[in-house]
C-alpha positions in Angstrom: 171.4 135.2 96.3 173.7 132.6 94.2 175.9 130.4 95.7 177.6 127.4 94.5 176.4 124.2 95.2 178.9 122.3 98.0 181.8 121.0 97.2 182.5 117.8 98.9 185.6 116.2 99.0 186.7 113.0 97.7 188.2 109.8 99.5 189.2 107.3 97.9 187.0 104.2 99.1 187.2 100.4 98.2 185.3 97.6 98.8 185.6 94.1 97.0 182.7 91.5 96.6 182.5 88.8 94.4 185.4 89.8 92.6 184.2 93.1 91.8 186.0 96.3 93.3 184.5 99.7 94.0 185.8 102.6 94.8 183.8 104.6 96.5 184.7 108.7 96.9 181.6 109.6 99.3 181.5 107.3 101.9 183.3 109.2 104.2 179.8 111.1 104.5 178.1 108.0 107.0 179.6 109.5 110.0 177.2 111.3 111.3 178.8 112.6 114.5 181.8 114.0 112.2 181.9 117.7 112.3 183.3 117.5 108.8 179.8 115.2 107.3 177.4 118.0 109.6 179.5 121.1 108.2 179.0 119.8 104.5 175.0 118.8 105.3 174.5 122.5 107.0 176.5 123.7 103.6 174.1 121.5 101.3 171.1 123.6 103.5 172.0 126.8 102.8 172.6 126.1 98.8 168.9 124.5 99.0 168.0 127.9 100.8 170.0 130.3 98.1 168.5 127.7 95.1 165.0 128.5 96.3 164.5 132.0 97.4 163.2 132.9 94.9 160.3 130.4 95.8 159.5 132.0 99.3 156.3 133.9 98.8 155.1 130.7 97.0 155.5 128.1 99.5 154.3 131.2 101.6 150.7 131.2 99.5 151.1 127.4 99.4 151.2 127.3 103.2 148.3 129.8 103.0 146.1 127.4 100.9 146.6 124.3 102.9 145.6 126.6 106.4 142.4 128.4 104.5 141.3 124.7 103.7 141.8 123.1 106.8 139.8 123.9 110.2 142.4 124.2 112.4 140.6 124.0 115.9 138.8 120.6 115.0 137.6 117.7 117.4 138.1 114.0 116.6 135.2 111.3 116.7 134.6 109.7 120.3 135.6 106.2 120.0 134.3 103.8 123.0 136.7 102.0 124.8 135.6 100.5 128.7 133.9 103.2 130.5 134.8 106.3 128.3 134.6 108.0 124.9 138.1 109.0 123.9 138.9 111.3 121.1 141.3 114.3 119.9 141.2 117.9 119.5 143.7 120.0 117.6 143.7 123.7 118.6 144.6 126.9 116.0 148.2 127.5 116.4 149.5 124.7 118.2 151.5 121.8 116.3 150.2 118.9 118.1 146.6 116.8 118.7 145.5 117.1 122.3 143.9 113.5 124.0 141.1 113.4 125.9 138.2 111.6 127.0 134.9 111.6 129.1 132.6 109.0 130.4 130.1 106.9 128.7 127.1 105.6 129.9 127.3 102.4 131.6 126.7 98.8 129.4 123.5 97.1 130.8 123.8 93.5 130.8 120.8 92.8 130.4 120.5 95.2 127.0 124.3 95.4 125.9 123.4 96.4 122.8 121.4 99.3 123.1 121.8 101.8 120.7 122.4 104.9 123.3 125.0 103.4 124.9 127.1 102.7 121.7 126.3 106.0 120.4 129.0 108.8 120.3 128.3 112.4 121.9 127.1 114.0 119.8 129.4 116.7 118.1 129.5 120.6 119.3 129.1 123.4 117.6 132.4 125.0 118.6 135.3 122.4 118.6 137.3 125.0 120.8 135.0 124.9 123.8 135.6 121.2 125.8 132.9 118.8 126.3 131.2 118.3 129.6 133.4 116.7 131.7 136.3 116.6 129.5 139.9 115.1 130.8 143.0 116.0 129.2 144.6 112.7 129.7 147.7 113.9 127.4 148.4 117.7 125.3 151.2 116.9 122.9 152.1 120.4 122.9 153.1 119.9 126.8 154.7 117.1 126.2 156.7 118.6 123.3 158.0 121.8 124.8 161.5 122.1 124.6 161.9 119.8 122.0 162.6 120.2 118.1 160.9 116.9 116.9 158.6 114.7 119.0 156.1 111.9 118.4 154.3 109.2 120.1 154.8 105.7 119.5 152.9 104.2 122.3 149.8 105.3 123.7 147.3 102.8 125.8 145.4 103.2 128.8 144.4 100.3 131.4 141.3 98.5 130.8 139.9 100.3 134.4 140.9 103.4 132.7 143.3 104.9 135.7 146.7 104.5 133.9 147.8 105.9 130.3 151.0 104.5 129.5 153.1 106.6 126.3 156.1 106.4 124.9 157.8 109.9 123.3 160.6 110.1 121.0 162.4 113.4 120.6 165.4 112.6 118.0 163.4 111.3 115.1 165.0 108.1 115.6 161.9 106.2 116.6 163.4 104.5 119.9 161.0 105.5 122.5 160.7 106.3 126.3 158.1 104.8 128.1 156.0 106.8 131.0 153.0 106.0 133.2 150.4 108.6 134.1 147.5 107.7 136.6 144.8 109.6 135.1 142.8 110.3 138.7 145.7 111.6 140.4 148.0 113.3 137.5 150.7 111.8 138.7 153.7 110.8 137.2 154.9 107.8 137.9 158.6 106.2 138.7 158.6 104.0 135.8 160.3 105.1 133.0 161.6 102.8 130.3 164.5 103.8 127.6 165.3 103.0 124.2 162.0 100.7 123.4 160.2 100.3 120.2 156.4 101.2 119.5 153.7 99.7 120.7 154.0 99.1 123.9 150.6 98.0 125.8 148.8 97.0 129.2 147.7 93.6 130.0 144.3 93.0 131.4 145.1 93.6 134.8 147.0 96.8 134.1 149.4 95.1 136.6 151.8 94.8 133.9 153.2 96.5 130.7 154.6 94.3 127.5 156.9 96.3 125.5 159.4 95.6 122.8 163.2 96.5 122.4 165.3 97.1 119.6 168.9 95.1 118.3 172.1 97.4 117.1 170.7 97.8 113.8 167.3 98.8 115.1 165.3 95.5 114.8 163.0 94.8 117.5 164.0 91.3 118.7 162.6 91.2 122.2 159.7 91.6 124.0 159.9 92.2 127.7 157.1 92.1 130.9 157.2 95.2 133.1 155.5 94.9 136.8 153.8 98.8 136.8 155.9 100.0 140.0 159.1 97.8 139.9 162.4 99.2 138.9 162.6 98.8 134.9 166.3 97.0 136.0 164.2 93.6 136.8 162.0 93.6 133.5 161.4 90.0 132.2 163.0 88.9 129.3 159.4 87.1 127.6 160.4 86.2 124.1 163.7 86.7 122.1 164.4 86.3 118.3 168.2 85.6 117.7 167.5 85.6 113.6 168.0 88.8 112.3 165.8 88.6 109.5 163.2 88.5 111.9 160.8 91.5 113.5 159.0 90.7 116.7 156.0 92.8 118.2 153.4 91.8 121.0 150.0 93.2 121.5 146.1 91.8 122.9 143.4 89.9 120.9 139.9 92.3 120.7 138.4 89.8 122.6 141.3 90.8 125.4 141.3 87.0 126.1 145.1 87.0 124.8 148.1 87.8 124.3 149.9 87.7 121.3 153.7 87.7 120.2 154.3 87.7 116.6 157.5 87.2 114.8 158.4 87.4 110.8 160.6 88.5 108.1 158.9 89.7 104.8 158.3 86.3 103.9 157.9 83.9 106.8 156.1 84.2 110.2 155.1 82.6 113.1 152.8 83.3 116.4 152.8 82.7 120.2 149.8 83.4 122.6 149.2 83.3 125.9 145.6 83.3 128.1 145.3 86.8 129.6 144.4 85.6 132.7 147.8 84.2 133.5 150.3 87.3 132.1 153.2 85.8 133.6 152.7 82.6 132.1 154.8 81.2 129.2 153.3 81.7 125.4 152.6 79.0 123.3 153.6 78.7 119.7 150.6 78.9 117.7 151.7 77.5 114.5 155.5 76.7 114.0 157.1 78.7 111.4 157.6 77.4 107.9 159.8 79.3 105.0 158.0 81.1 102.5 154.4 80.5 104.8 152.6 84.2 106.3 150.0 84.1 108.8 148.4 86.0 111.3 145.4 84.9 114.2 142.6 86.4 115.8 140.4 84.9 118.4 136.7 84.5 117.9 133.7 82.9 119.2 131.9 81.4 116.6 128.3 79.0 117.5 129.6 78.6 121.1 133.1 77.7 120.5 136.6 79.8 121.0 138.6 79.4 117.6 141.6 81.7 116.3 140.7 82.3 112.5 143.7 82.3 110.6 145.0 83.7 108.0 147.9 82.2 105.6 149.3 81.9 102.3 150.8 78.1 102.4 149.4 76.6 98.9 147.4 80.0 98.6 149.2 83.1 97.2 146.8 85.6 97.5 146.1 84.1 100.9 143.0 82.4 102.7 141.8 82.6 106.5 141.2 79.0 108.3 139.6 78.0 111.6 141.3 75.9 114.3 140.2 75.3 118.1 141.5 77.4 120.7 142.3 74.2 122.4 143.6 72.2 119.4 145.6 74.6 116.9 147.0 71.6 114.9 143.4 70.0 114.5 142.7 70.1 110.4 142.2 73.6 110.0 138.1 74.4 108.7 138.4 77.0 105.5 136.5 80.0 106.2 137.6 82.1 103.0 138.8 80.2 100.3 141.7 81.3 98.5 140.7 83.4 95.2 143.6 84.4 92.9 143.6 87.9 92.1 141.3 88.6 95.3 143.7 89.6 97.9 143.2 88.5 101.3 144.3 91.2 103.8 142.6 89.6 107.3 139.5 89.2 109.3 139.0 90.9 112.5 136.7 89.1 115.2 133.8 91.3 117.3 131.1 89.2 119.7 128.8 89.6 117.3 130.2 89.9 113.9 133.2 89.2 111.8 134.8 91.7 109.5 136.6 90.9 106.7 139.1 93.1 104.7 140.4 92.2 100.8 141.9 94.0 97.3 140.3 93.1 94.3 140.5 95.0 91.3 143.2 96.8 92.4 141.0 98.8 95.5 140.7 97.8 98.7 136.9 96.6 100.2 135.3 95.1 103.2 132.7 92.8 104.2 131.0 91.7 107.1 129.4 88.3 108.5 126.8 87.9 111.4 127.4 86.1 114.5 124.8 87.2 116.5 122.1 84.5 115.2 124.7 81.7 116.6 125.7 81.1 113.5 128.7 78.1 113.1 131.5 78.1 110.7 128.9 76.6 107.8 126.7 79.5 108.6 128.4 82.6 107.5 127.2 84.8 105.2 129.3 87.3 103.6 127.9 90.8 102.8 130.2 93.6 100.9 129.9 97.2 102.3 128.8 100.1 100.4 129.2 103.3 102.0 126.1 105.4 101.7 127.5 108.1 99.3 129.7 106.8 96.6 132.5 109.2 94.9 132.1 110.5 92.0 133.8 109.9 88.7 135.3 106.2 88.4 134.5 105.1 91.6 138.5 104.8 93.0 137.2 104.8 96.4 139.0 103.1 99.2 137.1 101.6 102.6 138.0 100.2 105.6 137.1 99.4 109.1 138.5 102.1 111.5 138.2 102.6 115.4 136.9 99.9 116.6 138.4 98.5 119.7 135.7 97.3 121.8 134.9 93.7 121.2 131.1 94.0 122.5 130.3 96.9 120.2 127.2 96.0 117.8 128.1 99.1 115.4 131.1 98.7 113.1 133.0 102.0 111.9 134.1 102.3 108.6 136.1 105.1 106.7 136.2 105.9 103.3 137.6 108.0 100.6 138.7 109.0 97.0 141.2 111.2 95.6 138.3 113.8 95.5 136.1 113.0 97.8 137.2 114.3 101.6 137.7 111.1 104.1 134.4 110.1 105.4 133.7 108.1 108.9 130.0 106.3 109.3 129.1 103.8 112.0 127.8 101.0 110.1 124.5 98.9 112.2 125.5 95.8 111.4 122.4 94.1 112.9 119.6 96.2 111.0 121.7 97.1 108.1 121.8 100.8 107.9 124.8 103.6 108.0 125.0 106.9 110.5 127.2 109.6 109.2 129.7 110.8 112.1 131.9 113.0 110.3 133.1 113.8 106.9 136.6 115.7 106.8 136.1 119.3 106.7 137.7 121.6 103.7 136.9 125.2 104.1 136.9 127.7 101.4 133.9 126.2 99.2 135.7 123.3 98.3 133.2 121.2 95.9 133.7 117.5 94.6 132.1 117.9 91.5 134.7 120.8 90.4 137.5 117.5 90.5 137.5 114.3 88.3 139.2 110.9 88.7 139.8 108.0 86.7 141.4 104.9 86.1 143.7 104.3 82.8 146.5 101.4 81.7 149.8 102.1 80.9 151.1 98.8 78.4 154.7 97.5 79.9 157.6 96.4 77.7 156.6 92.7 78.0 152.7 93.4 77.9 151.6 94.2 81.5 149.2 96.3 82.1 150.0 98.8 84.9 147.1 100.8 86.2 147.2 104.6 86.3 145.0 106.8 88.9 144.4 110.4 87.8 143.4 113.3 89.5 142.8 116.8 88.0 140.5 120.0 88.3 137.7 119.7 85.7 138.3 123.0 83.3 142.0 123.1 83.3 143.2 119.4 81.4 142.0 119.9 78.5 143.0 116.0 77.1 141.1 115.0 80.0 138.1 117.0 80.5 134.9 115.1 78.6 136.5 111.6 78.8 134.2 109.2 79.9 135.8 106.3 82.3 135.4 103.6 79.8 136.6 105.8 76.6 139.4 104.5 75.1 139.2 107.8 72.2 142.0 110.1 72.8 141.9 113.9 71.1 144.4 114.7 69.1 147.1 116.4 71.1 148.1 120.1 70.1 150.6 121.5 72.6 147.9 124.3 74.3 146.3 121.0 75.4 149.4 119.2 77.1 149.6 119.8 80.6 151.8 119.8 83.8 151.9 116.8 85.4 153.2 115.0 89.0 154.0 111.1 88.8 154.0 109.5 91.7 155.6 105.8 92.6 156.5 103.2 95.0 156.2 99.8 94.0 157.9 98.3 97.2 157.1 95.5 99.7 153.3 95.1 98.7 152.3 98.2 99.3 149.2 100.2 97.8 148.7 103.8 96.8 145.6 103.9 97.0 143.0 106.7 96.5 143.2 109.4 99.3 142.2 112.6 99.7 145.1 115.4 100.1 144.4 118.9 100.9 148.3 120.1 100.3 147.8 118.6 96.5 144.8 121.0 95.8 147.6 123.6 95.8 148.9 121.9 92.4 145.0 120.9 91.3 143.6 124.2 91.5 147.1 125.5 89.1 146.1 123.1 86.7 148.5 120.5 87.2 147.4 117.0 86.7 148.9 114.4 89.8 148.8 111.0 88.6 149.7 107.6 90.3 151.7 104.9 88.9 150.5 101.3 90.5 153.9 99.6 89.4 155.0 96.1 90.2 156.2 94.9 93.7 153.7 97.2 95.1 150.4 95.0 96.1 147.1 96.8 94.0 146.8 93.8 91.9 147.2 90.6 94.5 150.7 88.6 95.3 151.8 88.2 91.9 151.8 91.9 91.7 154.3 92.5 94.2 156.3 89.4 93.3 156.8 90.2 89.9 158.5 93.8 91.1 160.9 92.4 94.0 164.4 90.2 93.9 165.4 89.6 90.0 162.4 91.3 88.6 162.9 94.5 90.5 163.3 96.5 87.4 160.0 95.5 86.1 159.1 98.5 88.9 161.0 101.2 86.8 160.1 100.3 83.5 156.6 99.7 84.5 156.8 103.6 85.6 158.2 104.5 82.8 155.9 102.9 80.5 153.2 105.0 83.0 155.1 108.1 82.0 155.3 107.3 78.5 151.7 106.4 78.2 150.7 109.9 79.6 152.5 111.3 77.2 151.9 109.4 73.9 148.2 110.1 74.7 148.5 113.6 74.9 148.1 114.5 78.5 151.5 116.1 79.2 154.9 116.1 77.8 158.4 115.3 79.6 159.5 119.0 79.9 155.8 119.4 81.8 156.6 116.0 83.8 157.4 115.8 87.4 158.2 112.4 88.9 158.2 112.0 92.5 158.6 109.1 95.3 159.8 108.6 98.9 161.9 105.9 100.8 162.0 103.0 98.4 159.9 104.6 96.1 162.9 107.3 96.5 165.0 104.1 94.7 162.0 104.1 91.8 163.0 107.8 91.4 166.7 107.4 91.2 166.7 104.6 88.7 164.1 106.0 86.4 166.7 109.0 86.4 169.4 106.9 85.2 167.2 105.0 82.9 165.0 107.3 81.3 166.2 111.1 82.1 164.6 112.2 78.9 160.8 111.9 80.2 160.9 114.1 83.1 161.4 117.7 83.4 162.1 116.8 87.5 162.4 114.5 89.8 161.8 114.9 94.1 162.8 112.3 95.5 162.1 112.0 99.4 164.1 109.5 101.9 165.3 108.1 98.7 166.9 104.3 99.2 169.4 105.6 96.1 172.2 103.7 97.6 170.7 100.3 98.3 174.0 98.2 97.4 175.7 99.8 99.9 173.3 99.6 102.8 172.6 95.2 101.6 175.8 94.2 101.6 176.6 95.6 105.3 174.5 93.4 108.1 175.6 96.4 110.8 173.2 98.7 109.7 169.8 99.0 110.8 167.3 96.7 108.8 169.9 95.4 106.5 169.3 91.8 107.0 165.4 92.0 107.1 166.1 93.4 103.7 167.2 90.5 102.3 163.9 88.8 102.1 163.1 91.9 99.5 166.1 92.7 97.3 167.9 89.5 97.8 171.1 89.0 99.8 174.4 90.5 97.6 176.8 89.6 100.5 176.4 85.5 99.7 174.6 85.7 96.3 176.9 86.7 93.0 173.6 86.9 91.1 171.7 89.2 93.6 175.0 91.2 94.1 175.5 92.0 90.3 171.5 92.4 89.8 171.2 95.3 92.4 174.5 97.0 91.1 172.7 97.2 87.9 170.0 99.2 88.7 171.3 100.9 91.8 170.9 104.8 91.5 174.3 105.7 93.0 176.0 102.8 91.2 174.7 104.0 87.7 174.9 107.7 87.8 176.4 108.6 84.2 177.4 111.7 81.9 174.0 112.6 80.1 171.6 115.2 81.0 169.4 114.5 83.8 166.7 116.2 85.3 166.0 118.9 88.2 166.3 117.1 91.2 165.3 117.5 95.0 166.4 114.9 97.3 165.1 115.6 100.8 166.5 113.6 103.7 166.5 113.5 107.6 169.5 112.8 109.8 168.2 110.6 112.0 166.2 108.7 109.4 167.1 105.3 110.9 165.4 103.3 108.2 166.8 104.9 105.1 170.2 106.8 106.2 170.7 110.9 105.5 174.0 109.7 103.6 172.2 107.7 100.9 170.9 110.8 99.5 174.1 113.1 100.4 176.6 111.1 98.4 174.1 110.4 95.7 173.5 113.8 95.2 177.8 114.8 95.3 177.8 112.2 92.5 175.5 113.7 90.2 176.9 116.8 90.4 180.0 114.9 89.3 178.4 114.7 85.8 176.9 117.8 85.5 173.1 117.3 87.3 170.8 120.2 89.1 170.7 118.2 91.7 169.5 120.2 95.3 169.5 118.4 98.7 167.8 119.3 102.3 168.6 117.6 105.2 166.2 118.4 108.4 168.7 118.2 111.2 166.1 117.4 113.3 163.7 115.1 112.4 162.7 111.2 111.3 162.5 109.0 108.3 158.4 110.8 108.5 160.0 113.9 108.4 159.4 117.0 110.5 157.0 116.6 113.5 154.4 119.1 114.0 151.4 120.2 111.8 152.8 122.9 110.8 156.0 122.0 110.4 154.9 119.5 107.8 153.0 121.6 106.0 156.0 123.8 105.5 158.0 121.3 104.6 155.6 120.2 101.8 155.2 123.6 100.8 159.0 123.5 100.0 158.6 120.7 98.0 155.2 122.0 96.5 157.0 125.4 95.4 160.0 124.0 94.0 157.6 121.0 91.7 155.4 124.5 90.3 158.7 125.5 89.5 159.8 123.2 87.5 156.7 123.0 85.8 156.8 126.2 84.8 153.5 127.0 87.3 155.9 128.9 89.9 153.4 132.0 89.2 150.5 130.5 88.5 147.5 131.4 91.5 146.3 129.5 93.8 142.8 130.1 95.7 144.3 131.6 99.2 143.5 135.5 99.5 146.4 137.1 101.5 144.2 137.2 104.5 144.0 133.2 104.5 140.6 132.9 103.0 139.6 131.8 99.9 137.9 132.3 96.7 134.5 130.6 96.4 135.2 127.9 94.3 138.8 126.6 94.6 
């Protein structure tokens, strides 16, 4: 079927800053509760549908691939908390995890170590049958009936383990209702709490619940104390943050000796505790905040003495963690991890009897773990790097981290890691005697086999003479530039053009965040077709330490795009791919990377999907009524006061600089109650470049979140979609995959 693409109208639109005058012909499209702005997204939906019909039996076989690969009916790891072993289950066929739980052996005092007690059930040999003496303490699927989108942004249960407190949102809009369950009775209970954020939790008592609410532009800004019983109508007001480039959130220490209130912008923060023992006491500020100075606290116990271990970035940009007394916070502050540049500090987290300490070097994240069960002091700790007990293959892009670990008293410490070919792994790591227990590695069905993958590490040269790291991942046998380069060879073939291959780029480069190596089962659908899916590590994202993300943000944001395109360039001067075999994709502010490399450098890429894309960001700064804007500042700058930030952002905004050349294919996929990046960003960026001539396709889910659609399967749909129409445009559309018709697959995929 062939439609034509919508045609949306034009009103004429001004706005004047800085003596500069818009006009703006799309904005009429913000109003979400117009009949005309749904009529024209439901229109934009069915030209996606029409555009891509011809794609259904592939996302059909794509959806196939991901379901052969994945056991559906799985059971989570049993992590101890109190008196139980929690863990999840997913069942075949139903969209959401179901929670459950059963009970642990008690701790002896007199042995609270011992190795029984601190070790999980072991695992069955049929997921779908229920442990002995399993309680369902929540089924998602129950929970969701009825509803097109739901998700759970609270879930915590009372440390006597009676009462599970969760909050549901069922718009996509993440503001969340609270509920209370007592788990012995299966009651209900009266107490029901509207429009909160996430992360609500129980004090030590259980008496009372601390939750956080959310401003008109969706900024949490205060936290409140609910009495478990009481009408929510007489909830204390416990801490309020009138800035509004300021967050606030609230949750409990390990240790559950206190709790905590934090509050920060993307540059500044401060913290406020309070003893446990007295929750309706009044929190004390920890350390006062001071612009341009990050840090975060944790209690420990270290030789004897209660200390909160700090960590900050005043006179430290890559950031260092210091000691003060529980009792004496502005006593001179004892350095326990000294600032390294280029080592990026990400925290420590305090256990009884060892700490656990979290960094990036080298652009890859990496652990490490210090005794404290000798009675070791602050001068006594000793520092030892994990290594997980099987190693990935190829380069070694593997990323660890400490996972599940919410019991203070636990003497094991659980660690997860993973590559981009080798399937996430969870071990319990003995930190006492030294050794590592497997507890699960992720299953992929259908003969799935490392080895049949490679992965490695190259550098793209930037304009002024960075070097931006590039990940790549492809299936050994079908990249023929790639296949027999060793790691460390800097030798490239000559390219011929049977040797240049199809090729996904992916980007962020956005508030310090990482890409870093992760196993995907949905990308094994473009692997297995030969198509190579490569990572760009750009500026302002946080792979390479502070300077890495400072370098990309305020006046030296476009070092992100031209770092990607030099990445894209790169793969092509060296005879991997070639810009009509290059697909260039990126979500939310990575969504912004996409548009802009569009405007800048159309020629490189034969497409470009761009998902929750920020492609109107001018717009969105310069108004402090919508939700987030101010926070924003702190990363983009603030055009509404600042000529030079104003004019900057208009230079490289995507909507801004849409012109007449040829672009390429583009999917822009968008939810309408995204309330962190708004459905209309996309919509009139997408009207524009039709303007000019673009293939530009936009889908709107009318009922889902800035994550997208809820529900496994869902999701997976939705990714087939976008899966489908990337082989597509890399010309792979027909090219097979490893799922028979029946689901299964072929031996080696």
């Amino acid at each position: 079927m062939s439609i034509p693409p919508p045609a949306a109208k034009r009103i004429h639109v001004t706005r004047t800053h800085h003596g500069d005058t818009v006009t703006d012909h799309y904005e009429w499209m913000r109003d979400k509760t117009s009949e005309d702005v749904l009529a024209h997204l439901r229109a934009e939906n069915a030209y996606a549908d029409a555009r891509m019909e011809h794609l259904g039996p592939l996302r059909e076989q794509i959806v196939a691939e991901i379901r052969s690969r994945t056991q559906e009916t799985d059971m989570g790891i049993p992590v101890r908390e109190g008196d139980w072993w929690y863990y999840g289950r997913t069942v075949e066929g139903q969209q959401y995890g179901i929670q459950c739980r059963v009970a642990a052996r008690p701790i002896d005092p007199a042995d609270p170590t011992d190795p029984v007690a601190w070790t999980p059930p072991a695992p069955l040999k049929d997921p779908a049958q229920p442990r002995e003496g399993e309680q369902v303490i929540l089924d998602a699927n129950v929970e969701a009936e009825g509803h097109d989108f739901f998700s759970l942004g609270t879930f915590d249960i009372s440390d006597d383990g009676r009462l599970l407190l969760f909050g549901v949102d069922t718009e996509g809009d993440e503001r969340y209702t609270l509920r209370i369950r007592n788990l012995e009775t299966g009651e209900q209970l009266a107490d029901e709490i509207r429009e909160t954020s996430s992360g609500a939790f129980f004090d030590s008592s259980g008496r009372y619940v601390f939750y956080s609410t959310v401003d008109d532009s969706w900024r949490p800004d205060t936290v409140w104390r609910h009495e478990v019983g009481t009408e929510p109508a007489t909830d204390v007001q416990v801490f309020h943050e009138p800035d509004d480039s300021y967050w606030v959130g609230a949750g409990r220490t390990r240790s559950g000796r206190y709790l905590v209130i934090g509050a920060s912008s993307s540059v500044t923060s401060e913290t406020r505790v309070l003893d446990a023992s007295n929750p309706t006491g009044e929190f004390q500020l920890l350390w006062p905040r001071e612009q341009g100075v990050e840090y975060d606290a944790d209690h420990a116990v270290i030789g004897g003495r209660d200390w909160w271990l700090i960590t900050h970035n005043k006179n430290a940009p890559d950031f260092t963690v210091v000691a003060v007394p529980v009792d004496d916070p502005q006593a001179n502050p004892v350095t326990v991890i000294a600032h390294e540049p280029g080592r990026r500090v990400e925290g420590v987290d305090a256990f009884a009897r060892f700490l656990v300490f979290d960094y990036r070097k080298d652009g890859l994240p990496k652990t490490a773990v210090a005794r404290l069960d000798g009675g070791e002091g602050l001068d006594g700790l000793r520092w030892q790097q994990l290594t997980p007990p099987t190693a990935a293959r190829g380069e070694g892009l593997l990323s660890i981290g400490a996972c599940g670990n919410p019991e203070w008293r636990q003497p094991t410490l659980r660690i997860g890691y993973t590559s981009f070919i080798e399937p996430a792994t969870v071990a319990s790591y003995d930190v006492a005697a030294g050794f590592y227990t497997i507890l699960k590695r992720q299953p992929v069905l259908g003969g799935y086999a490392s080895a049949d993958y490679a992965e490695k590490r190259d550098w793209a040269t930037a304009a002024d003479g960075t070097r931006v790291p590039i990940s790549l991942v492809w299936k050994r046998g079908l990249v023929p530039a790639l296949d027999g380069l060793a790691p460390s060879d800097d030798a490239r073939p000559e390219p011929s053009p049977p040797e240049l291959s199809p090729l996904e780029l992916y980007g962020y480069g956005s508030y310090e965040a990482s890409m870093d190596p992760g196993f995907s089962i949905p990308r094994l659908s473009l692997l297995d077709r030969g198509v190579v899916f490569a990572i760009a590590h750009v500026r302002g994202g946080g792979e390479l330490g502070r300077d890495w993300y400072e370098k990309g943000k305020f006046g030296h944001k476009k070092n992100t795009f031209t770092d990607f395109i030099a990445a894209a360039q790169h793969l092509v001067d060296t005879g991997v791919t070639a810009p009509d075999r290059m697909v260039a994709e990126g979500g939310s502010a990575g969504g912004l990377l996409m548009g802009a490399v569009a405007n800048m450098a159309p020629e490189l890429f034969a497409g470009i999907l761009a998902d929750v894309p920020f492609v109107d960001p001018l717009t969105s700064i310069l108004d402090p009524s919508l939700p987030l804007t101010v926070i924003e500042w702190d990363e983009w700058g603030n055009p509404l006061d600042d000529a030079e930030a104003y004019h900057y952002i208009k230079s490289y905004a995507p909507y801004e600089n849409v012109t007449d050349q040829r672009y390429p294919r583009i999917l822009a996929v968008t939810s309408l109650n995204d309330t962190r990046v708004l459905y209309v960003e996309p919509a009139k960026w997408v009207a524009r470049l039709r303007e000019v001539g673009a293939d530009a396709i936009l889908r709107c889910e009318m009922e889902a979140g800035h994550g997208g659609v809820s529900g496994r399967y869902s999701a997976w749909n939705q990714r087939a979609i976008e899966l489908a129409w990337l082989l597509d445009v890399l010309g792979k559309a027909d090219a097979l995959g490893t799922a028979d018709g029946d689901g299964g697959t072929d031996a080696t995929p």
